[in-house]
C-alpha positions as CSV (number, residue, x, y, z in Angstrom):
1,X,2.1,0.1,-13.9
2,X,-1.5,-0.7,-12.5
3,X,-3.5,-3.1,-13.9
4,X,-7.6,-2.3,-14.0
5,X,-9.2,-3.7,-17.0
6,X,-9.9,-7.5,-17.5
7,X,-12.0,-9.9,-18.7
8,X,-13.3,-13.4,-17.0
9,X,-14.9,-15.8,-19.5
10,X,-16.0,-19.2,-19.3
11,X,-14.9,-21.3,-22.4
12,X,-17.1,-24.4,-22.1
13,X,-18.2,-24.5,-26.4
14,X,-17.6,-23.3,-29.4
15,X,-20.3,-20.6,-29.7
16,X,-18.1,-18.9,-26.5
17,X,-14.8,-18.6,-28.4
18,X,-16.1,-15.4,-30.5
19,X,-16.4,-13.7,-27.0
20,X,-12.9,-14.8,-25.7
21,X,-11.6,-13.1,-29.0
22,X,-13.5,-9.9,-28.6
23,X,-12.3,-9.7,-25.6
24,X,-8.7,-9.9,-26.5
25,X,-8.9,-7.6,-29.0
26,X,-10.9,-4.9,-26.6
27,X,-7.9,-5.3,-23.9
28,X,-5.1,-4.7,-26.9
29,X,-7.3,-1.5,-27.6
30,X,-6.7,-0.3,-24.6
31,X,-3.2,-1.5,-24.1
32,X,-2.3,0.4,-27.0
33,X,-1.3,-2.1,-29.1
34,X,-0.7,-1.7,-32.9
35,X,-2.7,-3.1,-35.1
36,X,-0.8,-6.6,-35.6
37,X,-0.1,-6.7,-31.7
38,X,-4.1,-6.5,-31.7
39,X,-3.9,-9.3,-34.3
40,X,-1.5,-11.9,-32.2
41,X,-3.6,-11.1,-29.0
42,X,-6.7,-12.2,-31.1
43,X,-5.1,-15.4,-32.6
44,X,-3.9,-16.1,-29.5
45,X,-7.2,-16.1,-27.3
46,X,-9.0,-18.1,-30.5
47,X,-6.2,-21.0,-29.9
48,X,-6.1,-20.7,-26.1
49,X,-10.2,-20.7,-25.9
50,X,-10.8,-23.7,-28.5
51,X,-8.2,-26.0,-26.4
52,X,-9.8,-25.6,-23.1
53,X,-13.4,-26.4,-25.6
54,X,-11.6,-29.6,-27.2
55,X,-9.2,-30.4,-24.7
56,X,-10.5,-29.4,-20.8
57,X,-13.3,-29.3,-18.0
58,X,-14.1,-26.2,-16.1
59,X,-12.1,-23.8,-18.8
60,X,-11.7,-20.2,-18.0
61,X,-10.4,-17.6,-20.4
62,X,-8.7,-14.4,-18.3
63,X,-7.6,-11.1,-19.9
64,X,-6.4,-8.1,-18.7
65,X,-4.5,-4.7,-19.8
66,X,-1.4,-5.7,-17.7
67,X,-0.1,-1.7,-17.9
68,X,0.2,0.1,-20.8
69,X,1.6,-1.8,-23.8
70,X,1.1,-5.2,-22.4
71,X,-1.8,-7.5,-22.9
72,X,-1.9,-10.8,-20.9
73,X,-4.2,-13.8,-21.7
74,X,-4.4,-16.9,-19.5
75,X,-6.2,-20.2,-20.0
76,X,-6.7,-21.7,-16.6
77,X,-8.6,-25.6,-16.3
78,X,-9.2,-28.0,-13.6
79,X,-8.3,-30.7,-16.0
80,X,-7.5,-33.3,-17.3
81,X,-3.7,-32.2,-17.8
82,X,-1.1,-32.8,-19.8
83,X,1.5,-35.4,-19.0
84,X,4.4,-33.4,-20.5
85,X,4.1,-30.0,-20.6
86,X,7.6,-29.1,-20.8
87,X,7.4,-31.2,-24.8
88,X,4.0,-29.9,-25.6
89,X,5.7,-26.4,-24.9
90,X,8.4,-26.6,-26.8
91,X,7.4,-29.0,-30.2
92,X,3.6,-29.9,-29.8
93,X,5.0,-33.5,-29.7
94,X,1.8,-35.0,-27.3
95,X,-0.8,-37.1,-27.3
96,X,-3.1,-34.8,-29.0
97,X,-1.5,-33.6,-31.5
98,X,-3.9,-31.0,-32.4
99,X,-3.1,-29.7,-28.7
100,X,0.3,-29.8,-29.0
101,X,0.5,-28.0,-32.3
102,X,-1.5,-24.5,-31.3
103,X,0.7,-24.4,-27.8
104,X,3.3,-24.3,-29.8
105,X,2.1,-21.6,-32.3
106,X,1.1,-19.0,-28.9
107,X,4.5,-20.1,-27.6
108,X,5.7,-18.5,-30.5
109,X,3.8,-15.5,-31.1
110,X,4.0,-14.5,-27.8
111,X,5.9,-11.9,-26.3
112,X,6.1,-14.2,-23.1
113,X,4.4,-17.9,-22.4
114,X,4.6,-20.6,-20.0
115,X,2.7,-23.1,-19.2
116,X,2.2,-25.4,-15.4
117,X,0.2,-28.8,-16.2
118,X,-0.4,-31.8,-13.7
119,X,-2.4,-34.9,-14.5
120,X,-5.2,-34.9,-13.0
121,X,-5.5,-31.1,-11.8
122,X,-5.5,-29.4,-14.5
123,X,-3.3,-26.9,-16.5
124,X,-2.3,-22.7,-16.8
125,X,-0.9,-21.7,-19.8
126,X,-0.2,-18.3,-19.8
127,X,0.5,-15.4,-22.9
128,X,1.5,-12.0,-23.0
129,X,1.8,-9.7,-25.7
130,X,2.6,-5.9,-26.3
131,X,6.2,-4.4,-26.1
132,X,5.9,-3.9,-21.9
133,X,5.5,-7.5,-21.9
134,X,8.7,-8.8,-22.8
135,X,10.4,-6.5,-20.6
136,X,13.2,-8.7,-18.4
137,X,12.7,-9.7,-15.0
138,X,14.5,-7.5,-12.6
139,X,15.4,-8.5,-9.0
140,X,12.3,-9.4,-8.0
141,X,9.6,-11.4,-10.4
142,X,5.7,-10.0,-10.4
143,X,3.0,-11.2,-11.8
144,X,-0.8,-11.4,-10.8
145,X,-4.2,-11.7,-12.1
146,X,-7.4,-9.9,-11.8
147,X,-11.1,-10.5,-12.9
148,X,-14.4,-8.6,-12.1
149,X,-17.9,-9.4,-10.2
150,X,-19.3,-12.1,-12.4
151,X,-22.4,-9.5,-13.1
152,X,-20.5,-6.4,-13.6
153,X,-18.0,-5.0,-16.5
154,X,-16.3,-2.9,-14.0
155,X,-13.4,-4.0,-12.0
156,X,-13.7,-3.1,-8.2
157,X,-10.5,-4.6,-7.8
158,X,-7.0,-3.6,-9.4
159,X,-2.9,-3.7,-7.9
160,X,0.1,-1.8,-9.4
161,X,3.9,-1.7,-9.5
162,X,6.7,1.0,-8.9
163,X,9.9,0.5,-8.7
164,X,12.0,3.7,-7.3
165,X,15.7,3.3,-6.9
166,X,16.1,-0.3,-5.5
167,X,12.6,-0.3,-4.1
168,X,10.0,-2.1,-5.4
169,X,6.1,-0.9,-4.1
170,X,3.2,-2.9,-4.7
171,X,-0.3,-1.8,-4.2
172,X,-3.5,-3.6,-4.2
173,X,-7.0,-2.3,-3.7
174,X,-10.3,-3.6,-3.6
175,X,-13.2,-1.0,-3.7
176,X,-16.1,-1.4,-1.7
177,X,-18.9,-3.2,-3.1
178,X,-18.7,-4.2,-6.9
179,X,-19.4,-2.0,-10.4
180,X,-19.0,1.5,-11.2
181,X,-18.6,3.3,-7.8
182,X,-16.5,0.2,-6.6
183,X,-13.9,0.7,-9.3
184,X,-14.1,4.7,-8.2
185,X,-12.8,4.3,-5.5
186,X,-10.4,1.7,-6.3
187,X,-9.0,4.3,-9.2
188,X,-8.8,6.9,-6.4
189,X,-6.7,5.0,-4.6
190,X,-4.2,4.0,-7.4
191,X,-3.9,7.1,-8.7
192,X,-2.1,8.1,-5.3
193,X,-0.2,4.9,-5.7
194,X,1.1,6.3,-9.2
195,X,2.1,9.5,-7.9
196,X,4.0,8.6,-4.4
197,X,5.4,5.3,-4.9
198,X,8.4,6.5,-2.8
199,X,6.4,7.0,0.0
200,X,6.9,4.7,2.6
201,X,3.9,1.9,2.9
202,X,1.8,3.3,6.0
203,X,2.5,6.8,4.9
204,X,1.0,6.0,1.4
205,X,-1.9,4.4,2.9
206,X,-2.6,7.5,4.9
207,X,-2.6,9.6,2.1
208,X,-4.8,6.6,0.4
209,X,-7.2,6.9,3.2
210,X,-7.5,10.6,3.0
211,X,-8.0,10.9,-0.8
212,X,-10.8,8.0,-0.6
213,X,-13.0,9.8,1.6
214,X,-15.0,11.4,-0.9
215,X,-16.1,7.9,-2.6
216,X,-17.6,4.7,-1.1
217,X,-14.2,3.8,0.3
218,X,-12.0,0.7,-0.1
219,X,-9.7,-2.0,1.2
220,X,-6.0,-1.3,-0.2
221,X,-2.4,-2.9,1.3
222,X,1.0,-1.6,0.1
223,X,3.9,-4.0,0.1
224,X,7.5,-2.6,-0.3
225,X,10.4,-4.5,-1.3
226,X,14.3,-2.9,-0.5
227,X,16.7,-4.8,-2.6
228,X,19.3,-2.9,-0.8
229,X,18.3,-3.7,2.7
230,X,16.6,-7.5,1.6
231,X,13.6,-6.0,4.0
232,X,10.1,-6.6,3.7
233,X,7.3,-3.6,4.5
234,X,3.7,-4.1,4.4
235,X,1.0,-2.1,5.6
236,X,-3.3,-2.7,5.3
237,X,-6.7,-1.8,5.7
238,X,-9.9,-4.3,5.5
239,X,-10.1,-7.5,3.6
240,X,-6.9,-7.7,1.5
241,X,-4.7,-10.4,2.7
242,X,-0.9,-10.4,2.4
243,X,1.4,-14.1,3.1
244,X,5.3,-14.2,2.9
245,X,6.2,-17.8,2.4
246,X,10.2,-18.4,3.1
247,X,11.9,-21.9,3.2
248,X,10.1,-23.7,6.5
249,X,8.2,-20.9,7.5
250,X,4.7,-18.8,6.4
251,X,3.8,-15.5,8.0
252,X,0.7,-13.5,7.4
253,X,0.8,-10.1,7.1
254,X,-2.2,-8.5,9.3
255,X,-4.1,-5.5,7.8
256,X,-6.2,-3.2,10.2
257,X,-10.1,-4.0,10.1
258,X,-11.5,-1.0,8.9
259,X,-12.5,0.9,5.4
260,X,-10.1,3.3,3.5
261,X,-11.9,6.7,3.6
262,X,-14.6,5.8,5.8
263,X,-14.9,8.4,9.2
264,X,-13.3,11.0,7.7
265,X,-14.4,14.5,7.7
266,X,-13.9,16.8,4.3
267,X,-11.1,19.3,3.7
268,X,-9.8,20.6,6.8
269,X,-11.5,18.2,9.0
270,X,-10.1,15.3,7.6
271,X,-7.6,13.0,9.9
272,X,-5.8,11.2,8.4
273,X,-5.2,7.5,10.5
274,X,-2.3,5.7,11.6
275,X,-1.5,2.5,10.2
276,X,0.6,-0.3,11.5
277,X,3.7,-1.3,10.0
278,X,4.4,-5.0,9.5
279,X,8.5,-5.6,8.5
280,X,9.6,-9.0,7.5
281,X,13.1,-10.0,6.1
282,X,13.4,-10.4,2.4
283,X,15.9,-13.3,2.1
284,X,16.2,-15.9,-0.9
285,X,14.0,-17.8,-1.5
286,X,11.3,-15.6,-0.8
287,X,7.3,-15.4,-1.9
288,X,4.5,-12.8,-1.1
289,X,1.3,-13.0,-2.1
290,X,-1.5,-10.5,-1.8
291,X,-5.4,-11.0,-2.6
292,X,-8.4,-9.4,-1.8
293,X,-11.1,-11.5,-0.9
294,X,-12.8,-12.3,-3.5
295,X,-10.1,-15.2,-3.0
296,X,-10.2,-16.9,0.2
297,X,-7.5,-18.4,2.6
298,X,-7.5,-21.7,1.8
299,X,-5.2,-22.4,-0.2
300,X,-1.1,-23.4,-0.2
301,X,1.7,-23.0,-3.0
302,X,2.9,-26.2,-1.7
303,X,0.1,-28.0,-3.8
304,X,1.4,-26.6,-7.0
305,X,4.9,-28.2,-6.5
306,X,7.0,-26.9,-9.3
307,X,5.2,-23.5,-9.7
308,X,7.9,-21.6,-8.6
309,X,10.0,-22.6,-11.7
310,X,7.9,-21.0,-13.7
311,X,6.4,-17.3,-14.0
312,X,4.7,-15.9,-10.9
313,X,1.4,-15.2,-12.7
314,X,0.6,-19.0,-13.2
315,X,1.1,-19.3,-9.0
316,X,-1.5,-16.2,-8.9
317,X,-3.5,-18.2,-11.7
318,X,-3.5,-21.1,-9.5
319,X,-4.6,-19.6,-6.5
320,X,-7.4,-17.8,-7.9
321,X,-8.5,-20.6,-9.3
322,X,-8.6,-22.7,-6.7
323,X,-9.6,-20.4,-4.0
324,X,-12.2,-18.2,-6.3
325,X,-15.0,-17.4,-4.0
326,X,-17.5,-16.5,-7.2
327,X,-19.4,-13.9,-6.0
328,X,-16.7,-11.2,-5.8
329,X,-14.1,-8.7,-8.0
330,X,-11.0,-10.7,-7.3
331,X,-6.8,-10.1,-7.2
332,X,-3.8,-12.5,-6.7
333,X,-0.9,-11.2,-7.0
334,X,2.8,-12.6,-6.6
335,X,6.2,-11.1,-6.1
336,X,9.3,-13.7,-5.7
337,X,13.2,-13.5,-5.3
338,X,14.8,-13.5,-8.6
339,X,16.9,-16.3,-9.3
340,X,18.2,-14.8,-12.6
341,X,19.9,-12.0,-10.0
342,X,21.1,-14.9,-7.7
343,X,18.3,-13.9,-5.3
344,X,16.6,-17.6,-5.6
């Protein structure tokens, strides 16, 4: 799966609701949706945008094509929150009843949704739709979020997921630069990820680094999971920032300055580079975020207590949100021990 399409709109009146559902629609397109899949994903971003209009300050409406046959939509506000999110999710019993009743119509048109409120802070509801999307968690959870330069349609950023055998690889890459040659080179790169996820994570990023040096280059880290050993691999290049967070302790995972692609010579003059291997264990409970950085460091899970109870794309919803720089593509992604396998 890799995830390259999306959509960042501000939902502050009505008149921007319209866009919010073009938008869904667009991403179902291409997600390969049939035609009442398109339908739900519509329905859904008209509900989702006219709450954060009626109901929140600073609302923001993101979509993206979360792999084929998967749409996801999430409404993300800095407030004012919803005392009890776990009622309003469940039988729209709250305050404002109006509220209450359309999250309870998503929550049940959607192939998955969650929601993470706090008074005061604002709240993440999250929907996903499409046939991929209600596939069941495996031993480790995923979820993430990407949106694009705030003046460009094309995404410079994008991550993906492979599982092989026990092994779960995660990519994430951030072309140089924003647009159209940005989101080049950041297809370059996945397109390696697709086709040697088995590769071990400096040995794909060397064959990354080669196959980008015909484009403007990139920033890319590869993370790799073994269920079997419970051992963490991550390798990186330039700005794309990797955090393991484990009961009492927080270790980042250092990338090597540089650009993917950049120095190289073409065809038989191209070198590929060594890159360092970081290893970490992978023992319960475990979280690892990557972002590129259109996100930037300050931020902590710890000021989202109860995140972890729910999906791991509202924890990548809050970060970005939180830490959004603005001025940038931008990628959070999250991977977490399962505790449906006993792993959390």
């Amino acid at each position: 799966m890799t995830v390259t399409e999306a959509w960042d709109l501000t939902v502050a009146d009505e008149g921007q609701v319209h866009g919010a559902t073009a938008a869904a629609s667009a991403a179902a397109l291409a997600a390969g949706l049939d035609p009442g899949e398109v339908a739900t994903c519509e329905r859904l971003a008209t509900e989702l945008a006219t709450n954060l209009v009626r109901h929140a300050v600073g609302g923001r409406l993101l979509v993206s094509v979360a792999g084929k046959g998967a749409v996801q939509i999430v409404a993300v506000d800095r407030g004012p929150g919803i005392d009890d999110a776990a009622v309003s999710r469940i039988d729209g019993r709250t305050t404002g009843t109006s509220l209450g009743a359309g999250l309870d119509a998503c929550r049940r048109e959607a192939a998955q949704f969650d929601l993470y409120s706090r008074p005061g802070q604002g709240t993440v509801v999250l929907a996903r739709v499409g046939p991929a999307a209600a596939e069941p968690a495996g031993p480790v959870e995923f979820g993430g979020i990407i949106t694009p330069h705030p003046d460009e349609s094309a995404v410079g950023d994008g991550f993906g997921l492979a599982w092989e055998g026990e092994r779960m690889t995660i990519g994430v890459v951030d072309g140089l630069g924003h647009g159209v040659e940005a989101a080049e080179a950041r297809q370059a790169a996945l397109e390696r990820f697709e086709q040697r996820p088995a590769r071990d994570s400096a040995g794909l990023l060397r064959e990354i680094d080669v196959d980008l040096r015909v484009t403007r280059g990139a920033a890319a880290a590869v993370a790799q999971i073994d269920g079997r050993s419970r051992q963490l691999t991550f390798a990186g290049m330039g700005n794309v920032t990797g955090r393991l967070f484990r009961p009492g302790n927080a270790q980042t995972l250092v990338s090597r300055p540089g650009i993917l692609g950049a120095g190289h010579g073409i065809g038989a003059a191209a070198r590929p580079r060594l890159h360092r291997l970081v290893a970490a264990d992978w023992l319960a409970p475990a979280v690892l975020v990557m972002h590129t950085d259109g996100v930037t460091n300050r931020w902590d899970p710890a000021d989202h207590p109860g995140a972890d109870n729910h999906h791991p794309a509202i924890l990548a919803a809050l970060i970005w949100r939180d830490a959004l720089r603005g001025n940038d593509d931008a990628t959070v992604v999250v991977a977490r021990t399962s505790p449906e396998n006993g792993l959390r």
